[in-house]
Legacy VTK file of the C-alpha trace (Angstrom):
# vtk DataFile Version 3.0
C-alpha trace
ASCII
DATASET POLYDATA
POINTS 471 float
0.000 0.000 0.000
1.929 3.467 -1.149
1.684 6.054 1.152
-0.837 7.945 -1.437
-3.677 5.578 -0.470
-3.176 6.687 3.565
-5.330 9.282 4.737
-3.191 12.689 5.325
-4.303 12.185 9.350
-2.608 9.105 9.398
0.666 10.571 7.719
2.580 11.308 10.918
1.831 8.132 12.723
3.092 6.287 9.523
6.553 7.934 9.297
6.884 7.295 12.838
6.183 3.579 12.517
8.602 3.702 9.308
11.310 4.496 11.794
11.784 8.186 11.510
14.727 9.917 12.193
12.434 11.675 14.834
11.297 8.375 16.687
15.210 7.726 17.215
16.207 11.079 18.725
13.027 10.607 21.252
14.624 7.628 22.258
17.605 8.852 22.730
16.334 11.984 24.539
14.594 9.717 26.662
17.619 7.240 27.228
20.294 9.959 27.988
17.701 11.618 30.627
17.248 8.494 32.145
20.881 8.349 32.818
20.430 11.027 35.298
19.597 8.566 38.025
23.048 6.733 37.760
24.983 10.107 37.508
22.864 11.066 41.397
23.613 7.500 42.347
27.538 7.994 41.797
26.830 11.823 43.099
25.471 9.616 46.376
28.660 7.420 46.472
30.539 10.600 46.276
29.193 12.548 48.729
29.241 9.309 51.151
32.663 8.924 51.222
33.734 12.493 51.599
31.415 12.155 54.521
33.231 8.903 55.932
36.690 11.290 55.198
34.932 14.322 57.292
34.646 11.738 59.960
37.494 10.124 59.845
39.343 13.394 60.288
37.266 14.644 62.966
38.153 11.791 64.985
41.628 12.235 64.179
41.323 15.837 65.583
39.699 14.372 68.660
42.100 12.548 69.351
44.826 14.875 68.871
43.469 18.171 69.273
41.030 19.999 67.222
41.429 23.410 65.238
42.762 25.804 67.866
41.741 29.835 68.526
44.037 31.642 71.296
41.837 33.542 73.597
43.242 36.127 75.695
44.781 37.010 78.445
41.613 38.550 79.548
41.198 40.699 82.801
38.128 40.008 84.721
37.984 42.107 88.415
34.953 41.133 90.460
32.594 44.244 91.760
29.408 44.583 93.951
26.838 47.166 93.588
23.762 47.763 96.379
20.480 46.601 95.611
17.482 48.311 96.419
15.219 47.334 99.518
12.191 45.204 99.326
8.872 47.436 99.613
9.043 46.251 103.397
12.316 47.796 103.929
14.602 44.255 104.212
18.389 44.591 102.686
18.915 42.271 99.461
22.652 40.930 98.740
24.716 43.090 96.364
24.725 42.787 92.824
27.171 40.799 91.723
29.558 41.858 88.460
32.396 41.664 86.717
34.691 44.456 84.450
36.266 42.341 81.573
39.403 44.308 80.225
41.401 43.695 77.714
45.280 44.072 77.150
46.336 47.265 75.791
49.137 45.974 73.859
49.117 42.450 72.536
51.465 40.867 70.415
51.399 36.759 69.481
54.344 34.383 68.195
53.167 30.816 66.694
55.581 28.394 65.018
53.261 25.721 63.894
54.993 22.832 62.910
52.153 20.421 61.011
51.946 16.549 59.965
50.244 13.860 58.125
48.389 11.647 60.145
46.235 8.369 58.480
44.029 6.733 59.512
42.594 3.618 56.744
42.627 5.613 53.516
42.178 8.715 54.833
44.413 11.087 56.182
43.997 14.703 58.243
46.554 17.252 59.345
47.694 17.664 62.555
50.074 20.134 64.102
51.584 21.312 66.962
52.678 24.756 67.622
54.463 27.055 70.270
52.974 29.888 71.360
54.502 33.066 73.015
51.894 35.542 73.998
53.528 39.185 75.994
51.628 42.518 76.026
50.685 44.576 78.982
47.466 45.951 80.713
46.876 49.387 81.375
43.685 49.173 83.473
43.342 52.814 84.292
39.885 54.283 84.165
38.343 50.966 83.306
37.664 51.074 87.018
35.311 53.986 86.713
32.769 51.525 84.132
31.663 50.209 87.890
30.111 52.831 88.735
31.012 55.469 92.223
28.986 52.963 94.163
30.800 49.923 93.114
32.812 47.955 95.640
35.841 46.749 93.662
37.145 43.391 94.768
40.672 43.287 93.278
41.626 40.447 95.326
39.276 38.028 93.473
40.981 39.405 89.909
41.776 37.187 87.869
43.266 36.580 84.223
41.564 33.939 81.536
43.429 32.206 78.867
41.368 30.610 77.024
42.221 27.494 73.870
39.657 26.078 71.745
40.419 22.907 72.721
42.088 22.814 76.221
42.722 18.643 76.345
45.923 19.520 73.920
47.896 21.859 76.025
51.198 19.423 76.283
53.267 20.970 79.197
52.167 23.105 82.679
51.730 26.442 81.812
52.415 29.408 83.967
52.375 33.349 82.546
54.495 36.607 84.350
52.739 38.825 85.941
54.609 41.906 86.329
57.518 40.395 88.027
56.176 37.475 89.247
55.407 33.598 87.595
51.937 32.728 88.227
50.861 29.073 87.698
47.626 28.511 85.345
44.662 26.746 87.063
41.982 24.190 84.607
38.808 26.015 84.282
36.994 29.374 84.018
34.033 30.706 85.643
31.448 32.604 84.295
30.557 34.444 80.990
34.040 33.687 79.424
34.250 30.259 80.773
30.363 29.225 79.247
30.955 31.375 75.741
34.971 30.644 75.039
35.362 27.072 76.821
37.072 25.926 80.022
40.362 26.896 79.493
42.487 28.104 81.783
42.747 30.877 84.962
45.171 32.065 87.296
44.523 34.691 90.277
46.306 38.382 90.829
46.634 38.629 94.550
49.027 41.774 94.333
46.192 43.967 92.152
45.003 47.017 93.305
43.545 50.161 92.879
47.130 51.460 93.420
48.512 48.899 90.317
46.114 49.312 88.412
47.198 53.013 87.630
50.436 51.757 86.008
50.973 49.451 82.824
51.325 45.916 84.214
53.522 43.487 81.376
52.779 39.588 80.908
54.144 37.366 78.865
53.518 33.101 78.792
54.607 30.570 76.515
52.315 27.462 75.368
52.906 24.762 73.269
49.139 23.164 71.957
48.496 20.428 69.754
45.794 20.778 67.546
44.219 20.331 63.688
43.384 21.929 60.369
43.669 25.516 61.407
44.923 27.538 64.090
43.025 31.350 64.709
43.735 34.551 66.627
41.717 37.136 68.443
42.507 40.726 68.234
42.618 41.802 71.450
44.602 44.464 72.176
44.580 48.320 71.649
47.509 47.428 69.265
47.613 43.646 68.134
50.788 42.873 66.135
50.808 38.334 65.420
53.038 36.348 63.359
53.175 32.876 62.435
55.198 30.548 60.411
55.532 26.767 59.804
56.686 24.123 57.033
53.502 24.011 55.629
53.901 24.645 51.716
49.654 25.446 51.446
48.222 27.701 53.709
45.134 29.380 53.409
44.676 32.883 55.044
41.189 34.020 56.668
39.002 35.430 58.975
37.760 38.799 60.023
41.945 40.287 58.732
44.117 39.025 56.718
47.777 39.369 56.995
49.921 42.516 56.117
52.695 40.534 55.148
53.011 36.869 53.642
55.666 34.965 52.151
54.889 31.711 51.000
57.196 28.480 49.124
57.844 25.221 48.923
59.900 25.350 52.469
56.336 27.198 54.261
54.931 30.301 55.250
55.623 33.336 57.336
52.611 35.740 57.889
52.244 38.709 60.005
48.931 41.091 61.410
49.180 44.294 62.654
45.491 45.289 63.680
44.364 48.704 65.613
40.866 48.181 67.705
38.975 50.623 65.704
37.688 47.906 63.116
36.770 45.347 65.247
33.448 45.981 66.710
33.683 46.422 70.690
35.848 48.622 73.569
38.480 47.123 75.731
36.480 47.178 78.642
32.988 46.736 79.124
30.663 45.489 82.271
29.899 41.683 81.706
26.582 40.853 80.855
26.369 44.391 79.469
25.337 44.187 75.200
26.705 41.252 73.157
30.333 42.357 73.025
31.829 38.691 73.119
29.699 37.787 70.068
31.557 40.629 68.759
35.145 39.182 70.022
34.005 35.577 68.412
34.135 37.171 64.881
36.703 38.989 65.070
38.921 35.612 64.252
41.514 35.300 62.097
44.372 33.089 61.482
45.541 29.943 58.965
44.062 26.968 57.653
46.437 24.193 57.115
45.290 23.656 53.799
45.133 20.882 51.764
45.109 20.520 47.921
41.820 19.686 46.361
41.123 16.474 47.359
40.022 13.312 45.198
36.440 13.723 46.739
35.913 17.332 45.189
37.710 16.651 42.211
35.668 13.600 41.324
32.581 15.404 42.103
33.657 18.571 40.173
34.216 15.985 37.370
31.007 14.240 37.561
28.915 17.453 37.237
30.145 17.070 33.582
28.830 13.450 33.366
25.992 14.029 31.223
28.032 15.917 28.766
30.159 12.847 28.315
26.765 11.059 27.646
25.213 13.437 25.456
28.540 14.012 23.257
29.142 10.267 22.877
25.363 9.386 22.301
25.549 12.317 19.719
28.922 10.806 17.824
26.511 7.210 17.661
23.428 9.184 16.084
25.907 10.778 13.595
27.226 7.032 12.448
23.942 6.140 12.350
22.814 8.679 10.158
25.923 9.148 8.034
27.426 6.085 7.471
23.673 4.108 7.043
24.437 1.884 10.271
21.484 0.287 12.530
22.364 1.079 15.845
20.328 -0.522 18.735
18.930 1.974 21.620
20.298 -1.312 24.281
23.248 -0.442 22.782
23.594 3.157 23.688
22.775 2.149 26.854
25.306 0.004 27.133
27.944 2.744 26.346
26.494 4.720 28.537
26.625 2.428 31.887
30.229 2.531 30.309
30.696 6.013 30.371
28.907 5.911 33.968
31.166 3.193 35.522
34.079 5.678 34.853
32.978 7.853 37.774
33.001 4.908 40.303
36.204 3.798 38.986
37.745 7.312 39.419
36.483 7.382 42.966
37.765 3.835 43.905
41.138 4.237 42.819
41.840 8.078 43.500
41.677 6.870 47.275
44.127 4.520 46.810
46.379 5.885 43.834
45.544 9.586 43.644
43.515 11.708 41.432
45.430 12.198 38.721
47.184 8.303 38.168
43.276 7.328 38.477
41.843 9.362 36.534
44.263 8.391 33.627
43.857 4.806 34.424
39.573 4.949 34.745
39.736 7.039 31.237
41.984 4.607 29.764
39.719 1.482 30.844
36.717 3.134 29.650
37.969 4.218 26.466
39.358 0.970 25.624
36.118 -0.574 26.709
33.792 1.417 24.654
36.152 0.872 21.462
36.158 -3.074 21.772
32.625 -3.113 22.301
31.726 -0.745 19.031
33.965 -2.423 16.672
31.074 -5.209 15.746
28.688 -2.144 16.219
29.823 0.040 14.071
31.489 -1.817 11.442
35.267 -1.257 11.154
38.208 -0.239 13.130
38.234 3.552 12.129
34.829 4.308 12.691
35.069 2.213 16.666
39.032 4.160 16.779
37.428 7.390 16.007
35.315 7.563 18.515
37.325 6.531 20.846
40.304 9.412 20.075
37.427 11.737 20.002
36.503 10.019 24.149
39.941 10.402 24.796
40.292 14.094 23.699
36.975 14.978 25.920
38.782 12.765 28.994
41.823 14.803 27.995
40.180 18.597 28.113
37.796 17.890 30.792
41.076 17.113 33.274
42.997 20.415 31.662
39.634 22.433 32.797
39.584 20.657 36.449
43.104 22.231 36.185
42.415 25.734 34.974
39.686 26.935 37.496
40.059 30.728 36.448
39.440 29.684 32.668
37.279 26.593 32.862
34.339 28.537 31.902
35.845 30.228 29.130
37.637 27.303 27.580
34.640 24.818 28.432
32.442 27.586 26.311
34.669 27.689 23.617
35.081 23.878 23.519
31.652 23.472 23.652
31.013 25.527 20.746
33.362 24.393 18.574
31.722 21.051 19.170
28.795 22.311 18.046
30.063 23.757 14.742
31.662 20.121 14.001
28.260 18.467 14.109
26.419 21.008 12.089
29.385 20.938 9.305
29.272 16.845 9.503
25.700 16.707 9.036
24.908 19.947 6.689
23.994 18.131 3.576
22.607 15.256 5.251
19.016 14.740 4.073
17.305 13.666 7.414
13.872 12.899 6.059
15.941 9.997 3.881
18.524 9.029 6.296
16.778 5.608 7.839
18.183 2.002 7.015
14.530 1.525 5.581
14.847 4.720 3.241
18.589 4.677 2.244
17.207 2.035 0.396
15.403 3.594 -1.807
17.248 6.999 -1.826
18.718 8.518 -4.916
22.398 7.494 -5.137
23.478 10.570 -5.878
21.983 12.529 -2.668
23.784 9.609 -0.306
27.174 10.770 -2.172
26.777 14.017 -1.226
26.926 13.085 2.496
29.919 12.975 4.438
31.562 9.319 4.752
33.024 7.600 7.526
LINES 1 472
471 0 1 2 3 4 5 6 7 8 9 10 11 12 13 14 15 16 17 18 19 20 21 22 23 24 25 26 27 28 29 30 31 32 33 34 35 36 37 38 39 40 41 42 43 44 45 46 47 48 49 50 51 52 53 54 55 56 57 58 59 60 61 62 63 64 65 66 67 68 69 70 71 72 73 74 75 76 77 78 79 80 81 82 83 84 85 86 87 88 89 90 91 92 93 94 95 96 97 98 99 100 101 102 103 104 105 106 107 108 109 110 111 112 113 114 115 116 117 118 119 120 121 122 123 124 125 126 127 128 129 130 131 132 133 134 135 136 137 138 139 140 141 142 143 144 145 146 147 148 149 150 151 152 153 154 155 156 157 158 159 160 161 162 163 164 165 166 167 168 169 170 171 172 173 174 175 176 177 178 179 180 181 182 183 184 185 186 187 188 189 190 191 192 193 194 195 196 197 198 199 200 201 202 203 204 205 206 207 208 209 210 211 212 213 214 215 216 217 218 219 220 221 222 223 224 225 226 227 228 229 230 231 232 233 234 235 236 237 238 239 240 241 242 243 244 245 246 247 248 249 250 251 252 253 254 255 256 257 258 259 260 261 262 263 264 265 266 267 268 269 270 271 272 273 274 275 276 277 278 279 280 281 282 283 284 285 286 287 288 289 290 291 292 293 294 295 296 297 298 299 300 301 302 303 304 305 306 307 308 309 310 311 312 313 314 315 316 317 318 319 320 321 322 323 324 325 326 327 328 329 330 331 332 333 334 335 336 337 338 339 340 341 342 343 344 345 346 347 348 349 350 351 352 353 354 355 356 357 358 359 360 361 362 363 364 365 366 367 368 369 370 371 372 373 374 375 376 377 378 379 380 381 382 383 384 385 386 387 388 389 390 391 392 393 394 395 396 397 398 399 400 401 402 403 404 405 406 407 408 409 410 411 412 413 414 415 416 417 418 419 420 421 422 423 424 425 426 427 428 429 430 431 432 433 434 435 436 437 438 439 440 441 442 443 444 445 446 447 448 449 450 451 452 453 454 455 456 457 458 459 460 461 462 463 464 465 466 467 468 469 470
């Protein structure tokens, strides 16, 4: 029955059962958005493992120490102000406050010295560092904050010295006071204690209202292990800190960043120098009076021990472009198709693209035990070779299955030279993407798509299947 006898109505419906070049690319739509589900599963995997890492180097921290801030020396001087009367006349206890001062001068050595430690497949870094804190406190009329009918108890002063993670301080630590070595005690009362951690106190039995006119000097040393960063308050009038170690990749942040850095392969040196105008509070207040250490808790700043992209994020950067693999390849198999008169199954794009799936879990597996880059050479190399044994039968001949896989192995090869270039990969990635582009619409200009079927070609002029491309 020619197509003449078919009602027009039925005319669609009868190219599509003919095997249309339309039918085919809905399939193929259809295929390569079903694929989405095995790029989220390996997305899952991903994420699941950098998880287990997370974890892994958490409890490495725990065990050593975790990422450190250096809190203080803080001044806190104890103070009692009368309460009213009840209505019936009976006294009520005194109010009781504190004035928390801060140094006037504060200056802060660290020399970090940082390590590898693994645990399984994963590893964290750990460091320990030495600390030498000095400064001095010029208390003068932070006094007067109090109030005239304050009752001052500078007996009960006492200095706070606070770490983020207290279990890590190695040796006894003691700090000079003036001209005298005072030994720390475990532990911090009130505000400080509850907002900064436990930490570390130590009493001033020689303050008065008399010292407290003059500048009083201290100075300690600590040595602290901890993990992945190490951070800084600026607490002082003038706050001058430096730090070095033989870490080749730091990474400066925070509330300031440092004046001066030097960075090599040998480490870093890094230095602050911060005035108290920019940072948000005074250096003295009346605890419990507005949110000032909320204001002292951003003020951070310091290192991160940084370390290189690791295979999680890079295997996760690269699997974002997962369905471009699948929609370039599945695009090279429509072209054969079309081109070169093949019969290509749709099981058999789906085939290639498990294929071109499975890479991602094979760049995963063996980036945690070989590295990024030797696995993603070796997953690229397995899948390529895969994909071009399996399309010999498929698509005829050696060239056409060799083509395709150069062409895989030039996409492998520009996606890792992106991953590479982070401050061009947009640029490049749009320019490689259009030049793809103009390569299929050259290929497939003179391509006659309403003839282009295995059940048409056979009955196509001769001379309009020369005209297309060959392969």
């Amino acid at each position: 029955m020619s197509i003449d006898s078919v009602p027009p109505a039925a005319w669609p419906v009868r190219r599509l059962r003919a095997g249309s070049p339309a039918l085919k690319v809905l399939a193929i739509v259809f295929l390569t958005v079903a694929f989405l589900l095995p790029v989220f599963l390996v997305y899952d995997v991903i994420g699941e493992r950098e998880e287990r890492y997370r974890s892994v180097v958490d409890e490495i921290g725990s065990s050593w120490g975790g990422p450190q801030r250096v809190i203080g020396p803080i001044l806190v001087v104890p103070f009692r102000l009368p309460s009213e009367p009840r209505a019936d006349g009976t006294p009520l206890p005194p109010l009781e406050r504190q004035l928390v001062i801060l140094p006037d001068r504060y200056e802060a050595e660290a020399q970090a010295a940082p390590e590898t430690r693994k645990r399984g497949l994963f590893e964290a870094v750990v460091y320990t560092v030495d600390l030498a804190l000095s400064g001095q406190f010029l208390i003068g009329d932070a006094a007067s904050l109090a109030g005239p009918q304050a009752t001052i108890d500078w007996s009960s002063a006492y200095l706070y010295v606070g770490v983020a993670d207290p279990r890590s301080i190695r040796e006894g630590a003691s700090l000079r006071w003036g001209g005298r070595d005072l030994p720390f005690q475990p532990g911090a009362p009130g505000e400080l204690g509850q907002r900064f951690g436990a930490g570390m106190t130590l009493r001033l039995p020689d303050l008065s209202a008399a010292s407290a006119r003059t500048a009083i000097p201290f100075a300690t040393t600590l040595r602290l292990n901890g993990s992945q960063r190490l951070d800084f308050l600026p607490l002082g009038r003038s706050t001058r800190v430096t730090a070095s170690s033989n870490w080749p990749d730091p990474s400066f942040d925070g509330a300031f960043l440092p004046v001066r850095s030097s960075i090599g392969p040998q480490g870093f040196t890094a230095a602050w120098e911060l005035s108290y105008f920019g940072r948000g509070y005074p250096q003295a207040w009346v605890g419990g009076e507005g949110d000032y250490l909320s204001s002292v808790s951003s003020s951070a700043f310091g290192v991160r021990f940084f370390q290189p992209v690791n295979a999680y994020q890079q295997t996760e950067r690269s699997a974002k472009y997962g369905m471009l693999f699948i929609v370039f390849t599945f695009t090279l198999f429509f072209l054969f198709e079309a081109v070169a008169r093949l019969r290509i199954h749709v099981f058999q794009y789906g085939l290639v693209g498990l294929s071109l799936c499975l890479f991602y879990l094979l760049l995963l597996s063996f980036a945690e035990q070989i590295g990024f880059a030797a696995a993603y050479g070796v997953g690229a190399a397995a899948v390529v070779v895969q994909i071009v044994l399996y399309c010999r039968p498929v698509l005829g001949t050696w060239k056409r299955s060799l083509v395709l896989g150069a062409m895989l192995a030039i996409l492998y090869g520009a996606l890792y030279a992106l991953m590479q270039l982070e401050d061009l990969a947009l640029l490049l990635g749009s320019l490689g993407l259009f030049l793809a582009l103009s390569g299929v619409m050259y290929v497939t200009r003179r391509i006659d798509w309403y003839a282009v079927t295995p059940a048409a070609a056979e009955t196509a002029d001769p001379a309009a299947r020369n005209e297309a491309p060959a392969l």
